[in-house]
N, C-alpha and C positions, 0 to 999 in steps of 0.2 A: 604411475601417473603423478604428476607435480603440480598443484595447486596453489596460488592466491589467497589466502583464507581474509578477507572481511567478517570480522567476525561484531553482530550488534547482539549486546544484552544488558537490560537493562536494571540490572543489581550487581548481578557477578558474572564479570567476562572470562576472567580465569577458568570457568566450568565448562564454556565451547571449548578452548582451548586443550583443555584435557582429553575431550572426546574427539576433537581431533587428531593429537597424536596418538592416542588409540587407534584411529581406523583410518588414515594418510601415513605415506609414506611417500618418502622424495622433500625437498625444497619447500619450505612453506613460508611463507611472509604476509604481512598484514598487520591489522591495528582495530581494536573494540573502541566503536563508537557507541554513544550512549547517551542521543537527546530529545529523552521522550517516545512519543509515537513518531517522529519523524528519522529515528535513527536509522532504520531501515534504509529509507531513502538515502542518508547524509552515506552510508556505507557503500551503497551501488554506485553513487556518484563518485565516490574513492577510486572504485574497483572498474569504471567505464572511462576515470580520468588515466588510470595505469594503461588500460589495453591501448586506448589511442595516443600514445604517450611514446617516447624515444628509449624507454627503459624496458619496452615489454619483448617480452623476449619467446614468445608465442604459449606459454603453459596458460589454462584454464582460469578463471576467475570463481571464486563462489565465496558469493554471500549469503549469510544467516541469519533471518530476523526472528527475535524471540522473542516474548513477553514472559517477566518468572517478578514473581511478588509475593511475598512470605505466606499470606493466605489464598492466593490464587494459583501459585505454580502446580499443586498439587490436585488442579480442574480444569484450570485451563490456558493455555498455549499454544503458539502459532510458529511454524519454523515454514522458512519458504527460500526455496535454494533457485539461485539464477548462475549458469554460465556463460560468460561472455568469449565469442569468438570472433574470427571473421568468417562471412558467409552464412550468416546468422539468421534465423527466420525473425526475428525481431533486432531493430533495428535503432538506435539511439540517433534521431537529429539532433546533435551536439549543437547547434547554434540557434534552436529554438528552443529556450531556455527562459525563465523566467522565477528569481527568488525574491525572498520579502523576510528577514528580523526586525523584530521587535522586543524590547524591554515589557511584559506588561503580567500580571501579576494581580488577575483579578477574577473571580468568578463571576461577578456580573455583568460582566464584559465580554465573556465567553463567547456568543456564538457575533458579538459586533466585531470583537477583532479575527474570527476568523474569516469573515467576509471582508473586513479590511485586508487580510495577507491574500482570499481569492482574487478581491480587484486588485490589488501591487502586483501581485504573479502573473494574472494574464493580461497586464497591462503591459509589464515587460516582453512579454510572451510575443505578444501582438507587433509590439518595435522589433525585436526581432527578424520579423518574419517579412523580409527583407523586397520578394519578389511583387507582393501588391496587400492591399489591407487585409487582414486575417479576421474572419469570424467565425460563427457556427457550425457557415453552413462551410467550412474547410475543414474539419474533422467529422471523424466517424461515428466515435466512442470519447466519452467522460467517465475516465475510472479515478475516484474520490476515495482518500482512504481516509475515516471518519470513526472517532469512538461513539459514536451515536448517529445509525444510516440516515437513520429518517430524519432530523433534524437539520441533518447537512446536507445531504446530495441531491434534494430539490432544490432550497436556497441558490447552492453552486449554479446548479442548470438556469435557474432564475437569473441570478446576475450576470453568467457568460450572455446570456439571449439580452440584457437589458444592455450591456456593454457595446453588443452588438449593435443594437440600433440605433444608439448613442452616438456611434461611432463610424458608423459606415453606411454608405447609401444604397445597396443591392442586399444586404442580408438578409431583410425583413418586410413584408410588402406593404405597404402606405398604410390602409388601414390600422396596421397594429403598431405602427410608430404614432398615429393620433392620439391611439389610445394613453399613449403617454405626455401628450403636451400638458396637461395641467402638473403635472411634477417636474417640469422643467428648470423650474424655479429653486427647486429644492438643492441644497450645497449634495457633497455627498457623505457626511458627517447626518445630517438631518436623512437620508436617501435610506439608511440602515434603521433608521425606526420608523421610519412612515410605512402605516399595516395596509395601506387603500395599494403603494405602491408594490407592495408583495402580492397582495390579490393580483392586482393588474398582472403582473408577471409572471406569476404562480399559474394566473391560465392560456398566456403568449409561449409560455415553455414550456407545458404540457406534451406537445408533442412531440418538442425536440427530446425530455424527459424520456419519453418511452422508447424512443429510437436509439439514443446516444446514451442512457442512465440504466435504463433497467436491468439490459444485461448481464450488467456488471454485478450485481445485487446477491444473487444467491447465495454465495459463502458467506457473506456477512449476514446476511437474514439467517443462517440456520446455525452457523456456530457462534454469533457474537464478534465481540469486540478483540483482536487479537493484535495490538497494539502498535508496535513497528511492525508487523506481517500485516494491517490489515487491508493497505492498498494495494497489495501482490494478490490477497486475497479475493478482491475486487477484481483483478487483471485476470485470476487463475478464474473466475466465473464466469469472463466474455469469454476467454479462450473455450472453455469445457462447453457454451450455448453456443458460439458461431464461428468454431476453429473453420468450418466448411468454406466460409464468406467472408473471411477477414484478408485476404490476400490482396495488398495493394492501397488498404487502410491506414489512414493516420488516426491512434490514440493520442489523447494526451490526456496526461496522468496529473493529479494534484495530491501531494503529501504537503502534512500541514502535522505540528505540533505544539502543542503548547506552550506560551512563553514568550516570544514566540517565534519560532522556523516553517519556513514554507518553501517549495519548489513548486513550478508549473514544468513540465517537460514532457516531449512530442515524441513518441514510436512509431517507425513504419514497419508494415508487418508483412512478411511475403511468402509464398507457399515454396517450398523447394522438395528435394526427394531426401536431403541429407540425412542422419541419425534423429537431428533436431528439427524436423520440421513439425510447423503448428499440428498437423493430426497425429506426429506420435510421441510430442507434449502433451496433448488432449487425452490419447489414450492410456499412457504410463498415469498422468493423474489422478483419472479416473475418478472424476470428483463425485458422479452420482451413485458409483459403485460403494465409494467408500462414504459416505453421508446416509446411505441405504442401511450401510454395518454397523452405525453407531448403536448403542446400547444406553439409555437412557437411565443417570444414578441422580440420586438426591446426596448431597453432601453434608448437609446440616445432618448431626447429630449422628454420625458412624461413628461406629467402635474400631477399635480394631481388628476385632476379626470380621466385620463388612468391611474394611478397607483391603484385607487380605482375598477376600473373593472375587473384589475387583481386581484384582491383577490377574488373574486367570481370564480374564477379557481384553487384556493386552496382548498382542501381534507378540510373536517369538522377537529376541531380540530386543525389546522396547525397553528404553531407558527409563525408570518413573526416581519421581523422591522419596526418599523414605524416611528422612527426618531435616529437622534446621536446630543444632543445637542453640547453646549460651552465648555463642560468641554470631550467631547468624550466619555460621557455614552450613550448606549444604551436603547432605550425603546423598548419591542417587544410588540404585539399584538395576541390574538389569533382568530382564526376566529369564528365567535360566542358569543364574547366575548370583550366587551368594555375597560376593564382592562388594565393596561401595565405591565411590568413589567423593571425593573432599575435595572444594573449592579451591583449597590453599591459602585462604584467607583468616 
């Protein structure tokens, strides 16, 4: 079988690379991207721009998001593999699409410019979406991928619901557009610090929150932060809660990274009997199965022979690092397998 390789890593792309012409064989093409937590994103966008593209010539797509950083790689990491086909149970609306760059370069600005690339994204989003005004209550699921859940994935639900109402005359019922005229006034520069209009919002999207947000949550609530993987990761926890009910649902997804890049973009998702259909993605994942397995280590202060006992908790097969010399190459290790392998760097 013949593959596409998008390959995102965000220190050293040469080392996918490697382990892929180890375990692919046939044709391979592609290109590491590498911006931030949104690199993920920027690579599936590569790899959905080739399949619906005059060049695609019917072989497979996969993308690879990792997160690897000199003292984290060796804890934690997120790798989340998408193929693109036709006849797909998930589905890319290529023309409801909305992105947002930014030059900016500040930590205390942090969570205002990400709610300025939210509103840019779904305000494109929203033009777009071509057949009658877009809000809320037109999507299913809000999958956010976010280095920090809780700081962001209410906000987001916050703002889409306030955009809404801003914006359109049926989304929201009278009442709770009142609640908002005393901030009418406010620019939207001023809109991002005023704390009276986050309450207000905070408890008008409450519910949409629980319906459209929650689901999404689990992976990121129990393993963290997993950088470019973590809004796959979000996407892989509404599929593993409601693969049953998702059939016929529009998500839409928001990747955002720092610096700063953003995309808003729209999935329709539908049940079929194929190889790929949503229940035997859900069940090959097997996300509670595998969440169940984990084994709980403290990493501060191991030696080396606790670091050696932990690998006998790794799955047959499993690739780990085994050191980063002088020059910040990598060696990894397989298990079963005395070999290394070098970045080439």
């Amino acid at each position: 079988m013949s593959m596409r390789c998008e390959t995102v890593w965000v220190h050293c792309d040469s080392e996918t690379s490697r382990l892929l012409r180890r375990r692919l064989t046939g044709t391979k093409s592609g290109v590491a991207s590498t911006n931030a937590c949104y690199g993920g994103t920027a690579a599936l966008l590569n790899c959905v721009n080739w399949v619906e593209g005059n060049s695609w010539d019917g072989r497979y797509g996969l993308v690879i998001c990792t997160a690897a950083r000199t003292r984290e790689a060796h804890w934690r990491s997120g790798s989340y593999c998408y193929v693109d086909r036709t006849n797909a149970p998930i589905v890319f609306e290529s023309k409801l699409r909305g992105s947002h760059i930014a030059h900016v370069v500040d930590g205390k600005l942090s969570q205002t410019c990400y709610l300025m690339a939210l509103d840019s994204c779904y305000k494109h989003l929203c033009n777009n979406f071509l057949l009658l005004v877009f809000c809320v209550t037109h999507f299913n699921s809000l999958v956010i991928g976010s280095k920090n859940l809780r700081a962001k994935s209410s906000p987001s639900m916050m703002r889409t619901t306030l955009f809404s109402i801003l914006h359109t005359t049926n989304s929201i019922d009278e009442a709770a557009k009142e609640k908002f005229t005393p901030f009418s006034s406010l620019s939207l520069d001023e809109s991002y610090q005023s704390r009276d209009l986050e309450k207000v919002s905070q408890h008008l999207a409450k519910s949409f929150y629980d319906a459209k947000v929650q689901p999404t949550t689990l992976v990121p609530k129990e393993v963290g932060n997993m950088y470019t993987a973590s809004l796959y990761a979000a996407f892989a926890s509404l599929i593993h809660n409601k693969h049953n009910d998702l059939a016929g649902n529009r998500v839409v997804m928001f990747s955002y990274g720092s610096g700063s890049t953003a995309t808003m973009f729209s999935l329709r998702l539908c049940e079929n009997q194929s190889l790929f259909s949503l229940s035997s993605i859900a069940s090959v994942m097997d996300v509670g199965g595998k969440l169940k397995a984990r084994h709980e280590v403290r990493s501060k202060g191991l030696c080396d022979e606790q670091r050696g006992g932990i690998l006998d908790l790794l799955a047959p097969g499993t690739y780990y690092l085994k050191e980063v010399d002088s020059l910040y190459r990598r060696f990894y290790g397989k298990k079963g397998d005395d070999g290394s392998i070098a970045n080439g760097h």
